[in-house]
GUKOLDREN-668317 format. One record per residue (C-alpha): residue in three letters; x, y, z; residue number from 1; chain. Coordinates in steps of 0.5 Angstrom, whole numbers, plus 2048, in hexadecimal, padded with zeros to 3 digits. Example, Ala and Ser with C-alpha at 12.3 -4.5 7.8 and 13.67 -1.06 7.14 Angstrom:
 residu  px  py  pz num chaine
    Ala 819 7F7 810   1      A
    Ser 81B 7FE 80E   2      A
This chain:
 residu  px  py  pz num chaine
    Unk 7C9 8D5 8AC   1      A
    Unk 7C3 8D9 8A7   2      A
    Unk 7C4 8D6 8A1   3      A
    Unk 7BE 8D8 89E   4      A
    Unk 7BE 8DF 89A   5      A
    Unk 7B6 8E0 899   6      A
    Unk 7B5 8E7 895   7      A
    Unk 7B0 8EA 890   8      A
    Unk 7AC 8E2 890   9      A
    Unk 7B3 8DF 88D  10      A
    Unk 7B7 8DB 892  11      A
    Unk 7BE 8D9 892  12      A
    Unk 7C3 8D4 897  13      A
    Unk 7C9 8D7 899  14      A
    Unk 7D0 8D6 89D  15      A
    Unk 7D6 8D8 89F  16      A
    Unk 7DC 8D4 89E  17      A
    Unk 7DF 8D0 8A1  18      A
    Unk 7D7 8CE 8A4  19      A
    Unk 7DA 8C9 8A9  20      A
    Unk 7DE 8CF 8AD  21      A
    Unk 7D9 8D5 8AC  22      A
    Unk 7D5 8D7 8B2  23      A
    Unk 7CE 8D5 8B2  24      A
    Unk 7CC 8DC 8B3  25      A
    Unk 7CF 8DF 8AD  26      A
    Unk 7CD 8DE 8A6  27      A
    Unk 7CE 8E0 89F  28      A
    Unk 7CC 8E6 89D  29      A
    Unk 7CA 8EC 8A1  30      A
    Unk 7C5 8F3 8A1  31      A
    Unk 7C9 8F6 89B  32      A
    Unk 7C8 8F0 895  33      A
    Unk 7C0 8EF 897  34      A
    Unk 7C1 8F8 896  35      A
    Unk 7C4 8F7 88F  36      A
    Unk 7C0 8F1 88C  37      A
    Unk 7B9 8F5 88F  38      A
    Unk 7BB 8FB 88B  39      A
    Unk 7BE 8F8 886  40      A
    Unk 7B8 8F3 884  41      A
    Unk 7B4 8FA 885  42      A
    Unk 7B7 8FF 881  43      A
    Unk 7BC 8FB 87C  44      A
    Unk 7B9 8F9 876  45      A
    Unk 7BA 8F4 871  46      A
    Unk 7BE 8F0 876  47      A
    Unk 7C0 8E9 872  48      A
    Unk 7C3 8EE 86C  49      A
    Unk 7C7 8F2 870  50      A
    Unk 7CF 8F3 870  51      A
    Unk 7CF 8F1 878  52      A
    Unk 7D6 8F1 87D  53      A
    Unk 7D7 8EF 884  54      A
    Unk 7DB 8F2 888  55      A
    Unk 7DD 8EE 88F  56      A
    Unk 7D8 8EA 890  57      A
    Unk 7D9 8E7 897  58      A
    Unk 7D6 8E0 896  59      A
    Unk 7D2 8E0 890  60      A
    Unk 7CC 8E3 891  61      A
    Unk 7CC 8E8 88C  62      A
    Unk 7CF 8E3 887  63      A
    Unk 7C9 8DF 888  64      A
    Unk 7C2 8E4 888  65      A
    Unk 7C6 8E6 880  66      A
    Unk 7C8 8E0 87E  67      A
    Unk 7C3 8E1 878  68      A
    Unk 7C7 8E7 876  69      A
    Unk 7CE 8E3 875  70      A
    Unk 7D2 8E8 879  71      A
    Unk 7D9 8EB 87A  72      A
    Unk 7DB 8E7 880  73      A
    Unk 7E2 8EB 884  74      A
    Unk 7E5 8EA 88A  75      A
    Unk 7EC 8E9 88E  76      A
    Unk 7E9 8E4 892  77      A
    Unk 7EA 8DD 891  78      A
    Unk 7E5 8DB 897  79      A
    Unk 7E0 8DF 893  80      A
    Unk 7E1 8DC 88D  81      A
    Unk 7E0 8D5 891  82      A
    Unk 7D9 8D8 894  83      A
    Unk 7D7 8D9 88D  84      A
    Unk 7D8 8D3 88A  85      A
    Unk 7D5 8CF 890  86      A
    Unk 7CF 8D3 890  87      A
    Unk 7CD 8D4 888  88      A
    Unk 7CD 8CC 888  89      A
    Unk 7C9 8CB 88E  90      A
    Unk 7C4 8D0 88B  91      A
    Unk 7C5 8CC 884  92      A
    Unk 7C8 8D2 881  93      A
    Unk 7CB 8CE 87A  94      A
    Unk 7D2 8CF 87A  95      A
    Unk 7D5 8D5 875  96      A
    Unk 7D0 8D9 878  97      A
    Unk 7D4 8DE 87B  98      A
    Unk 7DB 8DF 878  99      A
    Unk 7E0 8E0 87D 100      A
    Unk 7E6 8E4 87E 101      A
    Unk 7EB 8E6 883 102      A
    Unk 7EE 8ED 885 103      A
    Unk 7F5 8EC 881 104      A
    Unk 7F1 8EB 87B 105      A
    Unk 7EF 8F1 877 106      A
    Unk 7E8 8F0 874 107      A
    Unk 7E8 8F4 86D 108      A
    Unk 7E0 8F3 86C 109      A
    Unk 7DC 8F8 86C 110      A
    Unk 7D7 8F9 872 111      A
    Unk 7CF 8FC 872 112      A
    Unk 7CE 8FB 879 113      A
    Unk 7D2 8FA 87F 114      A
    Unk 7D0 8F7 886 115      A
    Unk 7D6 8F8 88C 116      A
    Unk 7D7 8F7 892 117      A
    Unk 7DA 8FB 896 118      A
    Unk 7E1 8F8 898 119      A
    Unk 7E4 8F8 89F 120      A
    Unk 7EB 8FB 89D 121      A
    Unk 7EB 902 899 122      A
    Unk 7F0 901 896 123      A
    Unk 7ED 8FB 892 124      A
    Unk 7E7 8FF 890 125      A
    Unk 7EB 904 88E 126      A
    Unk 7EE 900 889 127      A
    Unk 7E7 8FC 887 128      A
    Unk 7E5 904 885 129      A
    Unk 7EC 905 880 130      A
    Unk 7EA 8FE 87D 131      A
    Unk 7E4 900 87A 132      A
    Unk 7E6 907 878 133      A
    Unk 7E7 902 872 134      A
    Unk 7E1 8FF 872 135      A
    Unk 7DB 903 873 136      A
    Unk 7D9 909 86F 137      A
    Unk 7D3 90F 870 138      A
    Unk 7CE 908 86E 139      A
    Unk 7D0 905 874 140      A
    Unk 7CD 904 87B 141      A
    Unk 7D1 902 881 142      A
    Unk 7CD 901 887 143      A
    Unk 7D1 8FF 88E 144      A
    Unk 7CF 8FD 895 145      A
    Unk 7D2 8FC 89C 146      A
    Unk 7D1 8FC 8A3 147      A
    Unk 7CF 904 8A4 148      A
    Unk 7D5 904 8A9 149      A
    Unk 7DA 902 8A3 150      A
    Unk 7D7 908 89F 151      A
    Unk 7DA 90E 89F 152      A
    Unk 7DB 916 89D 153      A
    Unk 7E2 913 89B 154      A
    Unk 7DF 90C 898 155      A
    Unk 7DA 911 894 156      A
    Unk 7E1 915 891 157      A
    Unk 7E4 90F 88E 158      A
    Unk 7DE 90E 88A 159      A
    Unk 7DD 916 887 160      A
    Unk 7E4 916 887 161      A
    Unk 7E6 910 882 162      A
    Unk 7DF 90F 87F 163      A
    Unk 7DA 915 880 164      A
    Unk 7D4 917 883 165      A
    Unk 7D3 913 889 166      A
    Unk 7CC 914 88E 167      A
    Unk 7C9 910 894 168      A
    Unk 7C3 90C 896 169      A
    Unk 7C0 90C 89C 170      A
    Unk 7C3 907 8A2 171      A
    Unk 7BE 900 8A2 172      A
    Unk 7C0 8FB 8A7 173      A
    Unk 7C7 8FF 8A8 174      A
    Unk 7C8 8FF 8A1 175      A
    Unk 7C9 903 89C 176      A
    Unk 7C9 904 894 177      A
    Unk 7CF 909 891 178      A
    Unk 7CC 90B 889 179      A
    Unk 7D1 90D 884 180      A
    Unk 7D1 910 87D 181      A
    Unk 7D8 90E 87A 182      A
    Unk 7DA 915 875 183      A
    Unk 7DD 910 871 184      A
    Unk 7E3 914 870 185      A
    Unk 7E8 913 877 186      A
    Unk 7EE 910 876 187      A
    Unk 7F2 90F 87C 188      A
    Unk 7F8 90B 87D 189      A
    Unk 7F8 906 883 190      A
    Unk 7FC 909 889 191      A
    Unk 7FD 901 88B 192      A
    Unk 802 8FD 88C 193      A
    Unk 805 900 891 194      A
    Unk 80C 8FF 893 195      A
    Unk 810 8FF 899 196      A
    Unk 817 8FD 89B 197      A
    Unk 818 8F8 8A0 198      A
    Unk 820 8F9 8A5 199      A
    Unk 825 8F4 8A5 200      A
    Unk 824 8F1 8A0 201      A
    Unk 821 8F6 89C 202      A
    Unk 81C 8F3 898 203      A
    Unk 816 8F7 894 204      A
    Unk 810 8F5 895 205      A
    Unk 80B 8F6 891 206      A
    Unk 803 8F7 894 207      A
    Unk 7FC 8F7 88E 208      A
    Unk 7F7 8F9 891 209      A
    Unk 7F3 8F3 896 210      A
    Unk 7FA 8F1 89A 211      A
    Unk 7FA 8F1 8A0 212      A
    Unk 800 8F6 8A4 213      A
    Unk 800 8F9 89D 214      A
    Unk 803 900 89F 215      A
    Unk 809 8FC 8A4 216      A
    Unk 80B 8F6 8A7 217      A
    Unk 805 8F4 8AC 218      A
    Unk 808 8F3 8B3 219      A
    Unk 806 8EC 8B4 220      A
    Unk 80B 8EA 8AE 221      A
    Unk 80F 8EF 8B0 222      A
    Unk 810 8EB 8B7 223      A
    Unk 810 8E4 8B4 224      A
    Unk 816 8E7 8AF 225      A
    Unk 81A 8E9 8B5 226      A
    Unk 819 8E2 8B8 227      A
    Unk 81C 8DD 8B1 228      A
    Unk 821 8DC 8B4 229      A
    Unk 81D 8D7 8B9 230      A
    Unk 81A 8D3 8B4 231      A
    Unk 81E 8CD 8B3 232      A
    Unk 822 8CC 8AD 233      A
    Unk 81E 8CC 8A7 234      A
    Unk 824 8CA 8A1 235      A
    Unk 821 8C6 89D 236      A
    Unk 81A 8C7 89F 237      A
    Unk 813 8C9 89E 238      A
    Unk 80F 8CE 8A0 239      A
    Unk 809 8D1 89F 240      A
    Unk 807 8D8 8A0 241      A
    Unk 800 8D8 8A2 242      A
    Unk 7FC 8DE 8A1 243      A
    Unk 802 8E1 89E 244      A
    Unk 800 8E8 89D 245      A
    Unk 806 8EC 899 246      A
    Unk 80A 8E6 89B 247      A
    Unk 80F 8EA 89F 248      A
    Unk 810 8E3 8A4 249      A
    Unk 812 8DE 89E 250      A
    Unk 816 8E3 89A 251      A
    Unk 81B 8E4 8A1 252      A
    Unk 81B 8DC 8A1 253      A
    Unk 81D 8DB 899 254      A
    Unk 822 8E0 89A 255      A
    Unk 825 8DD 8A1 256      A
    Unk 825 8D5 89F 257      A
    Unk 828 8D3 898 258      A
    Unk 823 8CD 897 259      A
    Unk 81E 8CF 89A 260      A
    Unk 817 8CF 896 261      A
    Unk 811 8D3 897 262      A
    Unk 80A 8D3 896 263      A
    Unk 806 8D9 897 264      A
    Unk 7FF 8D8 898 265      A
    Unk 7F9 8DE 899 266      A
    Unk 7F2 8DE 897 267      A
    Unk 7F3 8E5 893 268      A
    Unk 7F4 8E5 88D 269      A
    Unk 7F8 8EB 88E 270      A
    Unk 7FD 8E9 894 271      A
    Unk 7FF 8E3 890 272      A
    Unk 800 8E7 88A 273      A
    Unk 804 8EC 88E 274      A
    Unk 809 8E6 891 275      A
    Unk 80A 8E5 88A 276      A
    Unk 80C 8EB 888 277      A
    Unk 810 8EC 88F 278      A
    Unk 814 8E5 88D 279      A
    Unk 815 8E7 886 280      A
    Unk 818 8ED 887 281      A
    Unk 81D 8EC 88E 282      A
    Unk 81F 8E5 88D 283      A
    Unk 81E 8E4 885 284      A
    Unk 823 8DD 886 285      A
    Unk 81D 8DA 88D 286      A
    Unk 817 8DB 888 287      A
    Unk 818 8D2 886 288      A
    Unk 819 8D1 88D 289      A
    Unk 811 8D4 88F 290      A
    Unk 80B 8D2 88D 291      A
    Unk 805 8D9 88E 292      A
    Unk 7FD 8D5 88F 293      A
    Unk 7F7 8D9 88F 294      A
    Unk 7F3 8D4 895 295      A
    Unk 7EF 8D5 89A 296      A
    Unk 7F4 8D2 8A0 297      A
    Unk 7F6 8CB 89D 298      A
    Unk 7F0 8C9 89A 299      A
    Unk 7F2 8C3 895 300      A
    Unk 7F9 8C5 895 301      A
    Unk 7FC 8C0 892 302      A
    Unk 7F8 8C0 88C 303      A
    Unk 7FB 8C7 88C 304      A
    Unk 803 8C7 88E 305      A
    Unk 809 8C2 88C 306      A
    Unk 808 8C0 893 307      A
    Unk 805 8BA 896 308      A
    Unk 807 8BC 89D 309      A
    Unk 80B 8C3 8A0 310      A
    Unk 810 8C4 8A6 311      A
    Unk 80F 8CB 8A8 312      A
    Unk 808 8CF 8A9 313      A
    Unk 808 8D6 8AA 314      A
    Unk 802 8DA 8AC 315      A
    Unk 7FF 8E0 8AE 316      A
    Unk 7F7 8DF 8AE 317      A
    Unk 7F2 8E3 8AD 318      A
    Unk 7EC 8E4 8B2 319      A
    Unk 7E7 8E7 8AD 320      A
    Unk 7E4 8E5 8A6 321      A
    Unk 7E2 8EB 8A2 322      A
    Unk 7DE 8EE 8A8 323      A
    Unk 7DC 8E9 8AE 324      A
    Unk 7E1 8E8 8B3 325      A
    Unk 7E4 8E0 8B3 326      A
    Unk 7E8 8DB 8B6 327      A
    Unk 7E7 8D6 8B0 328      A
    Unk 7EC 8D7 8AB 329      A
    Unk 7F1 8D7 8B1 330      A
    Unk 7EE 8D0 8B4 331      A
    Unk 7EE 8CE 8AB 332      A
    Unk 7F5 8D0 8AA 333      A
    Unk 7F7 8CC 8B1 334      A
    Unk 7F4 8C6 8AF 335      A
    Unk 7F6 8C7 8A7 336      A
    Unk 7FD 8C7 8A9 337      A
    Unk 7FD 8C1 8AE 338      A
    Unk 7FA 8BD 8A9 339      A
    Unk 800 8BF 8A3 340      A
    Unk 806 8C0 8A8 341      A
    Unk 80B 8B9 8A8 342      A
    Unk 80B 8B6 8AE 343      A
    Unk 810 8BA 8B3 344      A
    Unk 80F 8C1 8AF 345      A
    Unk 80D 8C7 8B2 346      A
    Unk 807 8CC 8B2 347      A
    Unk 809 8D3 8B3 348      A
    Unk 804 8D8 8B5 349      A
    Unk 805 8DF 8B7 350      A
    Unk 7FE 8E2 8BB 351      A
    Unk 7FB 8E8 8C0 352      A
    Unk 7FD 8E6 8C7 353      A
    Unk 7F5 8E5 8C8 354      A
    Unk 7F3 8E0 8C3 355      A
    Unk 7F2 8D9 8C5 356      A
    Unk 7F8 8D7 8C1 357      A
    Unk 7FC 8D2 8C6 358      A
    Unk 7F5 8CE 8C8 359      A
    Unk 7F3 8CD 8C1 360      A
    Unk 7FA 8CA 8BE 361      A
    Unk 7FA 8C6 8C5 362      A
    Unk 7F4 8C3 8C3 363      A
    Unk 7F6 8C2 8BB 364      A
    Unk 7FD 8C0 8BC 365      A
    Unk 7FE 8BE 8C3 366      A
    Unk 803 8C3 8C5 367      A
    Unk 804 8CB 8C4 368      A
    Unk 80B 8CF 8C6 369      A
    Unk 80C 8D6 8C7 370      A
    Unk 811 8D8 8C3 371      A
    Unk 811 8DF 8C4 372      A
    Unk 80C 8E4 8C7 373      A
    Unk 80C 8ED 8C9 374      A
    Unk 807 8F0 8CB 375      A
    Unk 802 8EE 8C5 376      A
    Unk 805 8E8 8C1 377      A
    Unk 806 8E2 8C2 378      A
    Unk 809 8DC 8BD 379      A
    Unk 807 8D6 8BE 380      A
    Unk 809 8CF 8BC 381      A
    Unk 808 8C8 8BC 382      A
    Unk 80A 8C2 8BA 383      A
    Unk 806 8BC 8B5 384      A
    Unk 808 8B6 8BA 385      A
């Protein structure tokens, strides 16, 4: 893996987190941050007094180059947020130089100059740009940049509509700079959450902007809730809904079993803060038999839960992290929840027919079972013996 970010005769160690599973191919930043740092560092004076932001640094690169400047940090990612630690420490970054916030947290600061990465999700975005219709003003600069395929008429549209003037840079690399100069007057109200209804139970789910299946029941859960009953008895068991997303799985377990616990993980920040909400809202008397834990997979997960050790884990994985295809965070939550499960508990894993999905719970587990399976799915389980 590239590690070494040299730009402008400064030179930074950077990774991805995990490092251990990242392919050595990958590294942690790309075309768009050196675009915004060279423009950046060129044009913007005064940068160690600036008021700065930063939105949706991936891994921290951004955070590192203007640590000088004590910035705003946001994200909804709790993975990004480990990046960033891992590399301002080993950039002998002191600590409080970046104050970090997630995207659940409203920011009340004032900003002079925001740097924002365009997201993959739109929707996210668009709730990024309402955020700041509070926090800027005509003084303002809001300088964003992405990959030139991520930028769009429509992309451009957001910016005008809910902050002001928007223009493009020339592409760099397949990169590209959006500058808007906020009017300071846009008061837009947030179209987010959004809100759907499940059937039998009726359940109102509650989406912000960054969920995965936020504006209906994604297909794999649906497949998986079609199959529950084929799980084993889970009275007065616990289970961990991993990559929770709204937490449609583990609603429709709460709602099925009288002492069964929860626990509903995701890496968003808005996901858990939604399965919160969802919880709270349709089953109120289940919120003390769950536990809701922003975590990348199971990492240091008993530091974080009640629970030493779990009887049931569910899954759906995610084969990309922000923009690269990936089967590591799979491998991650297979062997996070071999590790955490007792002895006889069960992994239930639900995945597209074409994934390697059997092989690798074969080689972690031992054993894999085909539970049910269409044309597209799969559910998978095994076994701890």
């Amino acid at each position: 893996m590239n590690t070494s970010l040299t730009l402008l005769d400064r030179n930074l160690q950077l990774v991805r987190y995990p490092q251990n599973l990242q392919h050595p191919s990958w590294q942690a930043w790309d075309a768009a941050d050196e675009y915004l740092i060279d423009y950046v560092e060129q044009n913007i004076p005064n940068l160690a007094t600036v008021s700065m932001s930063i939105y949706n640094d991936d891994f921290g690169a951004l955070a590192c180059w203007f640590a000088d400047s004590k910035p705003i940090w946001v994200t909804d990612s709790h993975v990004a947020k480990q990046s960033c630690l891992i590399n301002l420490q080993q950039n002998n970054i002191p600590d409080g130089a970046v104050i970090f916030y997630d995207s659940v947290t409203q920011v009340d600061v004032k900003a002079e100059l925001v740097l924002l990465k365009i997201p993959k999700t739109t929707a996210l975005l668009e709730q990024q740009l309402i955020d700041l219709q509070s926090r800027v003003s005509p003084a303002t600069i809001v300088i964003a940049a992405g990959k030139a395929n991520l930028i769009h008429k429509s992309t451009l549209a957001l910016f005008e509509k809910y902050l002001g003037v928007t223009t493009t840079s020339l592409a760099k690399k397949k990169a590209r700079l959006i500058f808007c100069q906020p009017t300071g007057t846009k008061e837009h109200s947030s179209p987010y959450p959004t809100i759907w209804f499940t059937e039998k139970p009726r359940f109102e789910i509650s989406n912000l902007a960054n969920v995965f299946a936020r504006q209906q029941l994604d297909i794999g859960a649906r497949f998986m809730l079609e199959h529950l009953s084929k799980l084993p008895n889970l009275e007065n068991k616990t289970v961990v809904d991993l990559g929770c997303g709204n937490g449609v799985l583990g609603l429709h377990i709460l709602n099925q079993n009288q002492q069964t616990k929860v626990i509903f993980v995701d890496e968003s920040y808005m996901a858990v803060a939604s399965t919160q909400q969802n919880v709270l809202v349709n089953l109120p008397e289940k919120v003390d038999k769950s536990e809701f834990i922003v975590n990348n997979c199971l990492d240091d997960f008993t530091k974080m839960s009640s629970s030493n050790e779990v009887d049931i884990v569910l899954c759906n994985p995610p084969f990309h992290q922000q923009n690269a295809i990936t089967d590591h965070i799979a491998w991650q939550m297979f062997k996070d929840a071999q590790s955490l499960l007792k002895k006889g508990g069960q992994l239930f894993v639900v995945g597209n027919r074409h994934l390697d999905y059997p092989n690798k719970l074969k080689r972690l587990f031992g054993n894999s079972t085909t539970v049910a399976t269409n044309q597209k799915f799969s559910i998978l389980s095994a076994t701890k013996r």
